[in-house]
VMD Tcl script that builds the backbone (N, CA, C; Angstrom):
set m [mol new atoms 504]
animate dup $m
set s [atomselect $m all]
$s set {name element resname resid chain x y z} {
  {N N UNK 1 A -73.905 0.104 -49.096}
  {CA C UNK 1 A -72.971 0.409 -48.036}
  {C C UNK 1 A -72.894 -0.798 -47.112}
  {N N UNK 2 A -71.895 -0.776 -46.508}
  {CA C UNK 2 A -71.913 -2.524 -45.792}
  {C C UNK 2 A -71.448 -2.213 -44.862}
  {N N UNK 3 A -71.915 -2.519 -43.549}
  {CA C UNK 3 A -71.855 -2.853 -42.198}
  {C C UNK 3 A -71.557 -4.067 -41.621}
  {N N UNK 4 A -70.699 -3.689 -40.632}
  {CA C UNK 4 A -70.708 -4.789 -39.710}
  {C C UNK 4 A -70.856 -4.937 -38.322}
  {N N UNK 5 A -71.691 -6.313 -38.247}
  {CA C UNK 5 A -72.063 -6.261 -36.868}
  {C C UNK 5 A -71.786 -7.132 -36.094}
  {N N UNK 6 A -70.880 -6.678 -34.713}
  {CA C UNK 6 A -70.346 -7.489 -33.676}
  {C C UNK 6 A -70.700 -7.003 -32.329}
  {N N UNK 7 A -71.309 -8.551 -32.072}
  {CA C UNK 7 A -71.867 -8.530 -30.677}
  {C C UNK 7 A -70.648 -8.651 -29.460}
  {N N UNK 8 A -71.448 -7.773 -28.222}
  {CA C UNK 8 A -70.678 -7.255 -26.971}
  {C C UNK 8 A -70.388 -8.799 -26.491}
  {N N UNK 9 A -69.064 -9.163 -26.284}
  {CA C UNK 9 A -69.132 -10.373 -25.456}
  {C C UNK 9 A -69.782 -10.287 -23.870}
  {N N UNK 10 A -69.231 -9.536 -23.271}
  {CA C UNK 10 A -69.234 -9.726 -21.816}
  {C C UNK 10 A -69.940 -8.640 -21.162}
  {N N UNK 11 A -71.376 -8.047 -22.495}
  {CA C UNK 11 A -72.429 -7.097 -21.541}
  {C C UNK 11 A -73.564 -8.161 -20.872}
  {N N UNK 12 A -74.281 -7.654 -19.779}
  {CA C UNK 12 A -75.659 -8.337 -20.177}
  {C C UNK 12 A -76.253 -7.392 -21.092}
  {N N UNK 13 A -77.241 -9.036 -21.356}
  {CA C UNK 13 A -78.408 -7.891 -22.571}
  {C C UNK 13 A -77.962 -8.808 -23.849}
  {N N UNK 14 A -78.367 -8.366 -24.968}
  {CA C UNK 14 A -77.542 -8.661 -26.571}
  {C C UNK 14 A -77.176 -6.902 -26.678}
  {N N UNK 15 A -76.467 -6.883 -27.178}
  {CA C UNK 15 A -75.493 -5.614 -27.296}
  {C C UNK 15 A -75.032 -5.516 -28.286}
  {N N UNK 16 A -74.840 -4.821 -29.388}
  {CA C UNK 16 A -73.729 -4.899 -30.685}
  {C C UNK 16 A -73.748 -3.619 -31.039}
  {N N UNK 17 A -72.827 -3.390 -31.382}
  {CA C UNK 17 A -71.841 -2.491 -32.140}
  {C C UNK 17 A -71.821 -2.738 -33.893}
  {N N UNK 18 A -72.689 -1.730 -34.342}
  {CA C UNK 18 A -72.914 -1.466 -36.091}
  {C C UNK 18 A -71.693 -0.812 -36.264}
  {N N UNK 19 A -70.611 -1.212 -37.237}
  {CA C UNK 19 A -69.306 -0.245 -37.518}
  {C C UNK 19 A -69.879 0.257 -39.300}
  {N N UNK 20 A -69.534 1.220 -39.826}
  {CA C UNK 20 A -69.611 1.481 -41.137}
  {C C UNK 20 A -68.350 0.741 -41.968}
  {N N UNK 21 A -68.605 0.768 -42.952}
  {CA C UNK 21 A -67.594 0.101 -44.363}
  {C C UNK 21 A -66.094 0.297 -43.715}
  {N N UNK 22 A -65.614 2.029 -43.209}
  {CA C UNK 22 A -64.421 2.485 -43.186}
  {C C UNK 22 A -63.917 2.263 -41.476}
  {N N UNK 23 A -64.826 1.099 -40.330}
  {CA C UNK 23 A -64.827 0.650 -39.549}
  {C C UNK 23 A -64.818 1.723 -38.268}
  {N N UNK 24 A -66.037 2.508 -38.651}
  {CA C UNK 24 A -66.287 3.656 -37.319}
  {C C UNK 24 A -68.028 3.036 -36.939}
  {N N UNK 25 A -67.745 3.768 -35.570}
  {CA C UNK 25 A -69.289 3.201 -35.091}
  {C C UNK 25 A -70.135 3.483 -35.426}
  {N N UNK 26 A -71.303 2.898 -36.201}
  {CA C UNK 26 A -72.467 3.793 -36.822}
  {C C UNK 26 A -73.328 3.994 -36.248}
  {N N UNK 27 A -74.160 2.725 -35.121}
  {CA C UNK 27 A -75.439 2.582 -34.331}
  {C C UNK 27 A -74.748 1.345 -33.360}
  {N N UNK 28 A -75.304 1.508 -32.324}
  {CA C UNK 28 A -75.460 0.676 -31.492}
  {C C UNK 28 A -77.090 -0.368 -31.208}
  {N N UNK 29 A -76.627 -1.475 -31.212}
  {CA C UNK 29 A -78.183 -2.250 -30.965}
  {C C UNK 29 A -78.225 -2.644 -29.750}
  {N N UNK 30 A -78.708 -1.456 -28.720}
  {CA C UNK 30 A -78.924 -1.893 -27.297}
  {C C UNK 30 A -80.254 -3.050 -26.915}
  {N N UNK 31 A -79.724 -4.194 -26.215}
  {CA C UNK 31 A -80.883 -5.130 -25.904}
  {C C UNK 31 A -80.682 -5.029 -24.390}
  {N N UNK 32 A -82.210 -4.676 -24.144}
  {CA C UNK 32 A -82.895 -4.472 -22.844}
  {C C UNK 32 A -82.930 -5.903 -21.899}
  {N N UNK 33 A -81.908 -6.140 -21.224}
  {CA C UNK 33 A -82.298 -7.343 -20.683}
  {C C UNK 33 A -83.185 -6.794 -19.124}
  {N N UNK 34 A -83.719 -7.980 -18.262}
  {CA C UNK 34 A -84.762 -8.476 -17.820}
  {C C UNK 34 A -85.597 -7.522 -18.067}
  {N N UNK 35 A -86.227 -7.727 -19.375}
  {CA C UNK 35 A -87.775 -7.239 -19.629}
  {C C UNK 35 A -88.279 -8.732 -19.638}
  {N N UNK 36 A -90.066 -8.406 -19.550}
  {CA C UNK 36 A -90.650 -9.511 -20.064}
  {C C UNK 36 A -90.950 -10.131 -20.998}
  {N N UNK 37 A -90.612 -8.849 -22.534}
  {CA C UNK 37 A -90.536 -9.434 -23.602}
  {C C UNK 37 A -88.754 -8.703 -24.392}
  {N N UNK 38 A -88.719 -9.317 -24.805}
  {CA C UNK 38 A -87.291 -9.030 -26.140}
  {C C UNK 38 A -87.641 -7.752 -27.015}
  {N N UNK 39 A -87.105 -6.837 -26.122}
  {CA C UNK 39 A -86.802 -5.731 -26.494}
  {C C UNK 39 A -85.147 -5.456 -27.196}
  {N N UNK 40 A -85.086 -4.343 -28.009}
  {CA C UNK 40 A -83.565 -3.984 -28.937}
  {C C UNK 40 A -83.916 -2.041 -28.927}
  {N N UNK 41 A -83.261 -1.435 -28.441}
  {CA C UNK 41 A -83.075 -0.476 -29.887}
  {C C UNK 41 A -82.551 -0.074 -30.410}
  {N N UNK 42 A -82.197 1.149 -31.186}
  {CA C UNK 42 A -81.010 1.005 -32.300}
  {C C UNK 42 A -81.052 2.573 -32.196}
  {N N UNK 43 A -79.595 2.655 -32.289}
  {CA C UNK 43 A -79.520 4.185 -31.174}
  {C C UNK 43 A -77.873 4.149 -32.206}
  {N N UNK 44 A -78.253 5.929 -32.361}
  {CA C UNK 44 A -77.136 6.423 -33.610}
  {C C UNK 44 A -76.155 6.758 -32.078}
  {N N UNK 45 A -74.798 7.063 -32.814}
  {CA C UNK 45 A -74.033 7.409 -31.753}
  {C C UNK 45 A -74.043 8.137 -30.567}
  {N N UNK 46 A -74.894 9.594 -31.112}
  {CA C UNK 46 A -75.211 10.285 -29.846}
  {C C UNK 46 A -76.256 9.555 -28.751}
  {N N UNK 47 A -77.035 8.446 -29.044}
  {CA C UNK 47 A -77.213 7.617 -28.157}
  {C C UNK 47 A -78.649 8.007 -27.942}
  {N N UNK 48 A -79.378 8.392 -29.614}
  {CA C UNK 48 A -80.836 8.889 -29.876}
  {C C UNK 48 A -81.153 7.518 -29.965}
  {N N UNK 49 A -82.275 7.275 -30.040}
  {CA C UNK 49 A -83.555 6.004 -30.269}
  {C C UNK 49 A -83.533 6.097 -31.691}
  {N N UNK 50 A -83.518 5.421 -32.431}
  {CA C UNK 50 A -84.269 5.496 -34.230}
  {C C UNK 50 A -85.030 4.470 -34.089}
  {N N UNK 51 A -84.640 3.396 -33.673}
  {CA C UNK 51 A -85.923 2.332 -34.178}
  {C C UNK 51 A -86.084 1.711 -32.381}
  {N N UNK 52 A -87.233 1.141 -32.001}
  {CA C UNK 52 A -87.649 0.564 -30.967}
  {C C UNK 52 A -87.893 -1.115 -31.482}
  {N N UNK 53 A -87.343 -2.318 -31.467}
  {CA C UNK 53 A -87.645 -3.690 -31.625}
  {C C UNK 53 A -88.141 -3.958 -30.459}
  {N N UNK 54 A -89.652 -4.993 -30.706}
  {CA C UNK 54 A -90.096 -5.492 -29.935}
  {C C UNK 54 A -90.723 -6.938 -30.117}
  {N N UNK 55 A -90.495 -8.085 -29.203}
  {CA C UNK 55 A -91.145 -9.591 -29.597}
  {C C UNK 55 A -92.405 -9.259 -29.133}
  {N N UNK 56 A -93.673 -9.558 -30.414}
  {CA C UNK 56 A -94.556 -9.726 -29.630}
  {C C UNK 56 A -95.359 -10.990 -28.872}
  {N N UNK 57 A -95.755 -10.808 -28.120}
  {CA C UNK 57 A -96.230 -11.970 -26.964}
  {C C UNK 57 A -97.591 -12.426 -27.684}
  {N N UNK 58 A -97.513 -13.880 -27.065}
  {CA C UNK 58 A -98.717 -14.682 -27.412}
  {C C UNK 58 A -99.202 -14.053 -28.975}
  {N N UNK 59 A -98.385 -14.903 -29.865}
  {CA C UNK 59 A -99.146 -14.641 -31.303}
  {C C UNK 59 A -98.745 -16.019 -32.156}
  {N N UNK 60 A -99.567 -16.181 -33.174}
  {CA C UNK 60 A -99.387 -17.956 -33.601}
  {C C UNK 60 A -98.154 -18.200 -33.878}
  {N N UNK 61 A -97.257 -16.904 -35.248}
  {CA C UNK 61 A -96.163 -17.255 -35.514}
  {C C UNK 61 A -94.994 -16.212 -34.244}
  {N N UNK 62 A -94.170 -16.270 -34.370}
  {CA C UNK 62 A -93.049 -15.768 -33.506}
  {C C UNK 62 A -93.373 -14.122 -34.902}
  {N N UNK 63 A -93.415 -13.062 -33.562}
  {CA C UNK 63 A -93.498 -11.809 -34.606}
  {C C UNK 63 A -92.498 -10.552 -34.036}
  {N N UNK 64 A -91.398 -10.021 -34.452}
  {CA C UNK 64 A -91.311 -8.974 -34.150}
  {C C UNK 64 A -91.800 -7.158 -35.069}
  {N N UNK 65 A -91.823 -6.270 -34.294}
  {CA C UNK 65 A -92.529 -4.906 -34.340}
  {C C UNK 65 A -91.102 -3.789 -34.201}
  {N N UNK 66 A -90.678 -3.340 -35.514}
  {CA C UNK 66 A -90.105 -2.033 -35.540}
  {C C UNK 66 A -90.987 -0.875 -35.326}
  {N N UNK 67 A -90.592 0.037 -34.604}
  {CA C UNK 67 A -91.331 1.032 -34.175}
  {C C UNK 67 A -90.428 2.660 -34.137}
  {N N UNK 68 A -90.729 3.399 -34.573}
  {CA C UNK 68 A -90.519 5.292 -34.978}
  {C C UNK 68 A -90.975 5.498 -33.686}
  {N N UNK 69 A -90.909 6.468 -32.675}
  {CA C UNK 69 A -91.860 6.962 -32.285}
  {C C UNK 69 A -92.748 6.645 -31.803}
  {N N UNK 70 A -93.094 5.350 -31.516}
  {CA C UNK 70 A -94.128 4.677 -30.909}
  {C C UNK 70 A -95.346 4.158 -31.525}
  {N N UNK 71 A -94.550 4.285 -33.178}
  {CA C UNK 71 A -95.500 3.663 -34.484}
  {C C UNK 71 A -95.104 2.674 -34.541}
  {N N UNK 72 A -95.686 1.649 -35.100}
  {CA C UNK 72 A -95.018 0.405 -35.921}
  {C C UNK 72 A -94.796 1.400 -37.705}
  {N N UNK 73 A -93.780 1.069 -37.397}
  {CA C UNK 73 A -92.841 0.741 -39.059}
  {C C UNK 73 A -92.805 -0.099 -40.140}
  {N N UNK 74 A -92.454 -1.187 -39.195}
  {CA C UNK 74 A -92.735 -2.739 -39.748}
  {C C UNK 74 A -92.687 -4.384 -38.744}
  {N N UNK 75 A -93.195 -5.268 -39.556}
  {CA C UNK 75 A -93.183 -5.839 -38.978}
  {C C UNK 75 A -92.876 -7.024 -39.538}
  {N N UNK 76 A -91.700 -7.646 -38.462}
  {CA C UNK 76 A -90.989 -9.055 -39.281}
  {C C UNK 76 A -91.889 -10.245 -38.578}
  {N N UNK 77 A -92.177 -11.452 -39.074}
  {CA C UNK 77 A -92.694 -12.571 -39.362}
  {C C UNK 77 A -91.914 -13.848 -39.593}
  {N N UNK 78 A -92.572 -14.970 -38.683}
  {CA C UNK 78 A -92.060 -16.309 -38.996}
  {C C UNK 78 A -93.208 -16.570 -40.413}
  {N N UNK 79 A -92.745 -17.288 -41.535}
  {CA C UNK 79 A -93.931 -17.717 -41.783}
  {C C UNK 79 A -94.019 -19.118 -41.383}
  {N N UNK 80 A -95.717 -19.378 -41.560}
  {CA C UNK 80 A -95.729 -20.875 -41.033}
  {C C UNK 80 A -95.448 -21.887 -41.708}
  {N N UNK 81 A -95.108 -23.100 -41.443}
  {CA C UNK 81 A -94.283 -24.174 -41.539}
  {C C UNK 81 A -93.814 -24.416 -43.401}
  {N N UNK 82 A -92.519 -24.117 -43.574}
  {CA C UNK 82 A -92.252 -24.423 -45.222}
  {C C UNK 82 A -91.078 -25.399 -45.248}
  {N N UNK 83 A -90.927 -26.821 -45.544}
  {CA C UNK 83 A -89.895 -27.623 -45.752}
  {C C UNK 83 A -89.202 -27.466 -46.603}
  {N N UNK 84 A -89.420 -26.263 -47.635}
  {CA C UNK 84 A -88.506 -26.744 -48.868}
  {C C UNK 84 A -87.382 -25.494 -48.438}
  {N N UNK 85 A -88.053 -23.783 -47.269}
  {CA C UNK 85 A -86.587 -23.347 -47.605}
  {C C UNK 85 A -87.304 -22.188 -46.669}
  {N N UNK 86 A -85.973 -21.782 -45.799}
  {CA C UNK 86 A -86.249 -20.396 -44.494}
  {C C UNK 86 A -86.768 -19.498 -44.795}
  {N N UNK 87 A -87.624 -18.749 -44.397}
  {CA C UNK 87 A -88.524 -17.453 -45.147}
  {C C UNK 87 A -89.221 -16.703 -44.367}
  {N N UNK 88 A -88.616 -15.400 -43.579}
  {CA C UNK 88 A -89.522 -14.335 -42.966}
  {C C UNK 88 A -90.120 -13.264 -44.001}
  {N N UNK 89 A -91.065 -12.844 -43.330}
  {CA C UNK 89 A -92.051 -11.836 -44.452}
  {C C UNK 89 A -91.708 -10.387 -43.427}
  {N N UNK 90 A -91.515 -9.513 -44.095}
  {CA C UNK 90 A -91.441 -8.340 -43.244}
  {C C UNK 90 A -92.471 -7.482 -44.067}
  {N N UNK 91 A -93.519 -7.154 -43.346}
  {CA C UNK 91 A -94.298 -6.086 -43.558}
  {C C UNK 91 A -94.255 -4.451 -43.272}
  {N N UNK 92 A -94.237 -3.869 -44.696}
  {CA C UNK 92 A -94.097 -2.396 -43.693}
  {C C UNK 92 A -95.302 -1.598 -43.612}
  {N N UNK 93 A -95.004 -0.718 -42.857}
  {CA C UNK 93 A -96.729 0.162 -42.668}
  {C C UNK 93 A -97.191 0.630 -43.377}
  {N N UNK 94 A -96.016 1.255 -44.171}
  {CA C UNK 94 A -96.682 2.220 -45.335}
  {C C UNK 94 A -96.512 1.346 -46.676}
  {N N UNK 95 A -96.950 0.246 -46.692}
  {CA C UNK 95 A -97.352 -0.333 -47.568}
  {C C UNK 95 A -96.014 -1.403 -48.653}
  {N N UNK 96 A -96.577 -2.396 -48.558}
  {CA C UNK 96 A -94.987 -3.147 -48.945}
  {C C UNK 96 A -95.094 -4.725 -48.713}
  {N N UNK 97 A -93.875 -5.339 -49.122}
  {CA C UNK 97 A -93.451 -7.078 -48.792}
  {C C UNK 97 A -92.103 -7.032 -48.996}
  {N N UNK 98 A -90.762 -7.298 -48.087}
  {CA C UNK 98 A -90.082 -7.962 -48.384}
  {C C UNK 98 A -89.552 -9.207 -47.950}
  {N N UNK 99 A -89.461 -10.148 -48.508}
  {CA C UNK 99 A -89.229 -11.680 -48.346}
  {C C UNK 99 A -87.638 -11.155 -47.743}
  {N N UNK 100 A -86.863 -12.354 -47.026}
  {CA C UNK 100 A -85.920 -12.667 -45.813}
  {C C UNK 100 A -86.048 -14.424 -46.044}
  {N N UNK 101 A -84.735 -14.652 -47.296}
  {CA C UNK 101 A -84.457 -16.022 -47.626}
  {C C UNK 101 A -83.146 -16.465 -47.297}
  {N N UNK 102 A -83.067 -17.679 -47.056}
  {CA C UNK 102 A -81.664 -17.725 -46.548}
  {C C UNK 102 A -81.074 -18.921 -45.454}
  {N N UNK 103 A -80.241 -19.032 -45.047}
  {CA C UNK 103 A -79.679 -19.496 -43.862}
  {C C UNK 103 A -79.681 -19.138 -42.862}
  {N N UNK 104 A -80.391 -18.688 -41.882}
  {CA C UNK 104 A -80.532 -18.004 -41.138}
  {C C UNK 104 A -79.336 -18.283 -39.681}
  {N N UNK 105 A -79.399 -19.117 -39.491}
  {CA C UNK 105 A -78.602 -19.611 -38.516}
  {C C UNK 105 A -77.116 -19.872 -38.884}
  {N N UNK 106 A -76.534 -19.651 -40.217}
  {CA C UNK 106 A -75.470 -19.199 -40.597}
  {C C UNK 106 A -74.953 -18.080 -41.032}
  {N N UNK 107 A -76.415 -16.684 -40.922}
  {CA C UNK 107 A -76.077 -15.511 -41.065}
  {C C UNK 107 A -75.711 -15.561 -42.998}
  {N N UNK 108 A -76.296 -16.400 -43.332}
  {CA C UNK 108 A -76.362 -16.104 -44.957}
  {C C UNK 108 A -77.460 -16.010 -45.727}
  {N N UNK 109 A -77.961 -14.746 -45.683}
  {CA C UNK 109 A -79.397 -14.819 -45.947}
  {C C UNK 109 A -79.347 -13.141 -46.864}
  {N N UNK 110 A -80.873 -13.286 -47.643}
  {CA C UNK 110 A -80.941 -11.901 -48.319}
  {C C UNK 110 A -82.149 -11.130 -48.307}
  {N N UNK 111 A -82.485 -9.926 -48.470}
  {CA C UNK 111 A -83.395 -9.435 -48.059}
  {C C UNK 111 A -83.698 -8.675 -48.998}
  {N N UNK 112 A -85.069 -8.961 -49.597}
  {CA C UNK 112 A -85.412 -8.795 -51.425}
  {C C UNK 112 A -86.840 -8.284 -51.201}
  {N N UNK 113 A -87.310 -7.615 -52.598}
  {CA C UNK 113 A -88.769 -7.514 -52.818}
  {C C UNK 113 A -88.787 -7.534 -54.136}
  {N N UNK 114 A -89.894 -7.513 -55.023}
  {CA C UNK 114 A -89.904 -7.052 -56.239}
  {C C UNK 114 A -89.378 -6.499 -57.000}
  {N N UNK 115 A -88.961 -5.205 -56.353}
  {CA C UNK 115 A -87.473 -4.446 -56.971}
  {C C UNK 115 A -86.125 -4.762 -57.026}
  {N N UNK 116 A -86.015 -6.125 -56.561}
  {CA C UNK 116 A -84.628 -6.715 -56.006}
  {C C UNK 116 A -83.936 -6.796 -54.712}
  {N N UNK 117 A -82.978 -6.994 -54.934}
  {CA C UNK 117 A -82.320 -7.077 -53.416}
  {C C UNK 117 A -81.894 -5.760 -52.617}
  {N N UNK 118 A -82.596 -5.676 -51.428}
  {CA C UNK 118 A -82.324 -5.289 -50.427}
  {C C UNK 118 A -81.118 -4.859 -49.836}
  {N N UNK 119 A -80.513 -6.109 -48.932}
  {CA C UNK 119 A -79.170 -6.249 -48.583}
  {C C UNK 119 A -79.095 -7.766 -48.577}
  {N N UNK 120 A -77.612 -7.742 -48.235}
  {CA C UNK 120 A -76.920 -9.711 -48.251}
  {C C UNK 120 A -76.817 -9.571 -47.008}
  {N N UNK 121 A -76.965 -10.161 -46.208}
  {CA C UNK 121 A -76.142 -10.676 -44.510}
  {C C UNK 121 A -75.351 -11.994 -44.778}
  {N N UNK 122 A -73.993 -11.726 -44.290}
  {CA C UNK 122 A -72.933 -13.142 -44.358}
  {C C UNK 122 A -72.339 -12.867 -43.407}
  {N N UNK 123 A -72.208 -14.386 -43.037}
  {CA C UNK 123 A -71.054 -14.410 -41.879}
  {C C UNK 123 A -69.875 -15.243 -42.518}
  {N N UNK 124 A -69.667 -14.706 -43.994}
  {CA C UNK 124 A -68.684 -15.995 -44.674}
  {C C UNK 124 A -67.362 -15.711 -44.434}
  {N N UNK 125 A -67.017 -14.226 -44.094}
  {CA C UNK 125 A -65.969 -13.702 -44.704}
  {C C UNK 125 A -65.131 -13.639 -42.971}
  {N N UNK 126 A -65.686 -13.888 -42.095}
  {CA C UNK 126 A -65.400 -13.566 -40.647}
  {C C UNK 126 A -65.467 -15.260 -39.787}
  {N N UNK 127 A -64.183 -14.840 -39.146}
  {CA C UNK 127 A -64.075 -16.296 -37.897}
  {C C UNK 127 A -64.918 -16.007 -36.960}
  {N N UNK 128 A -64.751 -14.827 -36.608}
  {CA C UNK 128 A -65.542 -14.660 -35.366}
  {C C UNK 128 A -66.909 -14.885 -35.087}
  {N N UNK 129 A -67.476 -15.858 -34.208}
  {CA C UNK 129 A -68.268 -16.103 -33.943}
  {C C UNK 129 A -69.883 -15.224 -34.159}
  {N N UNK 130 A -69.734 -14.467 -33.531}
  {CA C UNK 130 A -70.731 -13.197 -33.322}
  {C C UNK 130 A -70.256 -11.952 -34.828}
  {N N UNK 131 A -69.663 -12.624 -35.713}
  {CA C UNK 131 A -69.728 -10.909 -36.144}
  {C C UNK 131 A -70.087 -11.347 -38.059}
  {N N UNK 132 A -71.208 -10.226 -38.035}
  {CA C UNK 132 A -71.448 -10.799 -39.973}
  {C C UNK 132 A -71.547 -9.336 -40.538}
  {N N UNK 133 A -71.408 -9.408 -41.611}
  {CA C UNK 133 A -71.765 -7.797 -42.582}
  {C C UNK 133 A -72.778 -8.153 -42.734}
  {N N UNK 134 A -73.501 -6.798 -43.007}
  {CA C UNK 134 A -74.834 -6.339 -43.821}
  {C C UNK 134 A -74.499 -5.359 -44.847}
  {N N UNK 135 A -74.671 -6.016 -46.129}
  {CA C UNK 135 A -74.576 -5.005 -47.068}
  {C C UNK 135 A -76.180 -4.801 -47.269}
  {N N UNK 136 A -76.092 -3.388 -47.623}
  {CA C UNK 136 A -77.084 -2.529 -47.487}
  {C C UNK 136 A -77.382 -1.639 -49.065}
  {N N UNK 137 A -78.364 -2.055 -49.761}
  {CA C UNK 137 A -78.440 -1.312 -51.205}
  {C C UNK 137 A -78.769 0.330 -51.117}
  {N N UNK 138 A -78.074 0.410 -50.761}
  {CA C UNK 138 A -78.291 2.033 -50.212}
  {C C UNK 138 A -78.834 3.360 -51.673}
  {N N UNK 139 A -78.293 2.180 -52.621}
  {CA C UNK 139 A -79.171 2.972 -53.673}
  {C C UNK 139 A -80.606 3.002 -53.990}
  {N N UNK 140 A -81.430 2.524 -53.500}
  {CA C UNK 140 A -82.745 2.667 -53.423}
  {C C UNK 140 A -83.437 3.779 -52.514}
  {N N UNK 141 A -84.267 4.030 -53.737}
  {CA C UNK 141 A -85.130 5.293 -53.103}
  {C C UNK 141 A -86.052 5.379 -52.147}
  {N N UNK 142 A -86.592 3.832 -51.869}
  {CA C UNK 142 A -87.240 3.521 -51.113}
  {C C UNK 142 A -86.983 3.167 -49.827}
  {N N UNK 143 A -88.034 2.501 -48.837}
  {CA C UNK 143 A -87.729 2.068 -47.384}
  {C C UNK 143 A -86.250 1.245 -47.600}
  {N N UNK 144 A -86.184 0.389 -48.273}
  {CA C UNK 144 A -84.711 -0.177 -48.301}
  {C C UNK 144 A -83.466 0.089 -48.688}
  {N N UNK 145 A -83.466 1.282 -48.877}
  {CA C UNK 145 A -82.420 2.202 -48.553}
  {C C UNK 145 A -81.728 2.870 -47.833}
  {N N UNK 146 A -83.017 2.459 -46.209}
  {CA C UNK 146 A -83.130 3.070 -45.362}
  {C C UNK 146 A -81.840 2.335 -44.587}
  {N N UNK 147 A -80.188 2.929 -44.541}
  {CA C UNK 147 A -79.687 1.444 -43.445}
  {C C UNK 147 A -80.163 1.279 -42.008}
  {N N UNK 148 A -80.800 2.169 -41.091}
  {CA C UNK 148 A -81.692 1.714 -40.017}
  {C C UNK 148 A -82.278 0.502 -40.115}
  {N N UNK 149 A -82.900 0.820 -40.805}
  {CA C UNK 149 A -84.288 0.175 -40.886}
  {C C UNK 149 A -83.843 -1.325 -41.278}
  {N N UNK 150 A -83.202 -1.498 -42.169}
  {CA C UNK 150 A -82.134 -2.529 -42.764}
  {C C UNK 150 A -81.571 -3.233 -41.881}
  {N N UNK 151 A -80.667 -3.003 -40.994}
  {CA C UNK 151 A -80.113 -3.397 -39.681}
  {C C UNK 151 A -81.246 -3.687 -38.437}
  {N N UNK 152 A -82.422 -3.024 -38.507}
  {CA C UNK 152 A -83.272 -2.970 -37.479}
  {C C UNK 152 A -83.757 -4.853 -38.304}
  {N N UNK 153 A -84.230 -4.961 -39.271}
  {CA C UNK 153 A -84.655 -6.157 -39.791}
  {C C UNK 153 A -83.595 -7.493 -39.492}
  {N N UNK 154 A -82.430 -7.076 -39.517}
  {CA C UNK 154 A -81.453 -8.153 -39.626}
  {C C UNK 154 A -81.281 -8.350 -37.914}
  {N N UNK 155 A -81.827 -7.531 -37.334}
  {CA C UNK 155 A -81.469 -7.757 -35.611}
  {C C UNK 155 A -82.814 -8.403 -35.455}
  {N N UNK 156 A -83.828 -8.385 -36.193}
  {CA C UNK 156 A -85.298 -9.336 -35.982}
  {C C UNK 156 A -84.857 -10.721 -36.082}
  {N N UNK 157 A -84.831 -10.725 -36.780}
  {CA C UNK 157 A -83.419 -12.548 -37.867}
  {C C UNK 157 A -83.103 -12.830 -37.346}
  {N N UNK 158 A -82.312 -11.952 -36.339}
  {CA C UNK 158 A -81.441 -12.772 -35.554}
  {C C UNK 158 A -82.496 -13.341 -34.394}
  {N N UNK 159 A -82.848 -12.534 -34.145}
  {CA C UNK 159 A -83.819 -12.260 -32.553}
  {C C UNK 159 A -84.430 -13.963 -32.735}
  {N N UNK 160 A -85.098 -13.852 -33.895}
  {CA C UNK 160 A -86.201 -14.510 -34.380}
  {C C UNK 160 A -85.361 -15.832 -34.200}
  {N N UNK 161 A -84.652 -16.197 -35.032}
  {CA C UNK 161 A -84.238 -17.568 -35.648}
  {C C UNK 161 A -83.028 -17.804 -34.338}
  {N N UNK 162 A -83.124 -17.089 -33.383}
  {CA C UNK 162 A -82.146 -17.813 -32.389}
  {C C UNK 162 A -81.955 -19.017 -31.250}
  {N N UNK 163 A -83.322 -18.782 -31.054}
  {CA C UNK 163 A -84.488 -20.386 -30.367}
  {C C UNK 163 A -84.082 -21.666 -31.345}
  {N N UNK 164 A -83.836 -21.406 -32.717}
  {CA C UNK 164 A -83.569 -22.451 -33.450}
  {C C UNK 164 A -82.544 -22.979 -33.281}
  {N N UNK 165 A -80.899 -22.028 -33.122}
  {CA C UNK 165 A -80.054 -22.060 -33.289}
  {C C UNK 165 A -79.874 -22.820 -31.589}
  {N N UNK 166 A -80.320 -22.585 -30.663}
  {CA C UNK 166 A -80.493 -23.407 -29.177}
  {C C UNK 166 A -80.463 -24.908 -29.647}
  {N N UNK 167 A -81.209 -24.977 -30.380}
  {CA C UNK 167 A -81.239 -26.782 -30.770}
  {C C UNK 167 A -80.371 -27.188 -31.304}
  {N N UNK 168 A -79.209 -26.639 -31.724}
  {CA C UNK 168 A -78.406 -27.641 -32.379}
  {C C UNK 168 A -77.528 -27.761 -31.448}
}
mol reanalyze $m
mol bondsrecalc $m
mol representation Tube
mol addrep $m
């Protein structure tokens, strides 16, 4: 199933709007501005909580924490230093790896494990600055089927690899 996601120009905060395939609103990714750390959450229309994103502070690599309920879920990862090619590790709780390869800072990246791919994120098909799909393998039985959870990862990506995107 494929989503798309376009950020609020003129809220504070990071703000975006998840639309579904047939372009209705699916989730909103509310970002908490002046906290002390980089907070998101991801809130279905009626404007429930599903996932809680959080940066965590003082840790070697840059880490963010999906959270249920006040569990961790999972958790996305810089890994440390690789020249040959971009690569977050997302760990989940209940047991798992999926690799996050890609372009990150062009929003062309994929999100795989052992069983295959995940979802694609592109920003190929769109001018607009702020806005990329997430296709989402929604046929899997597993956590990556989950499109929350899916979108909750691709708002880490972003979160994550955006300090980078400052430097150019």
């Amino acid at each position: 199933m494929k989503f798309l996601v376009r950020e609020r120009v003129f809220d504070i905060g990071d703000d975006y709007w998840v639309e579904d395939q047939n372009g209705d609103r699916a989730f909103l990714v509310d970002g908490k501005a002046l906290r002390i750390r980089q907070t998101f959450e991801l809130k279905d229309m009626d404007g429930n909580e599903i996932f809680r994103i959080r940066k965590r502070l003082l840790s070697v690599r840059d880490t963010m924490r999906i959270e249920r309920d006040g569990k961790t879920v999972a958790t996305v990862r810089k890994r440390l230093f690789n020249p040959i090619r971009n690569k977050l590790i997302v760990d989940l709780a209940e047991g798992g790896e999926w690799e996050v390869t890609g372009d990150f800072l062009d929003k062309e990246y994929v999100i795989g494990d052992g069983d295959g791919p995940i979802a694609h994120i592109s920003r190929k098909w769109f001018r607009v600055r702020d806005t990329y799909a997430v296709d989402v393998n929604t046929h899997r039985k597993d956590a990556g089927g989950d499109p929350a959870l899916v979108l909750s990862v691709a708002v880490c990506v972003d979160a994550l690899t955006d300090d980078e995107e400052g430097g150019d």
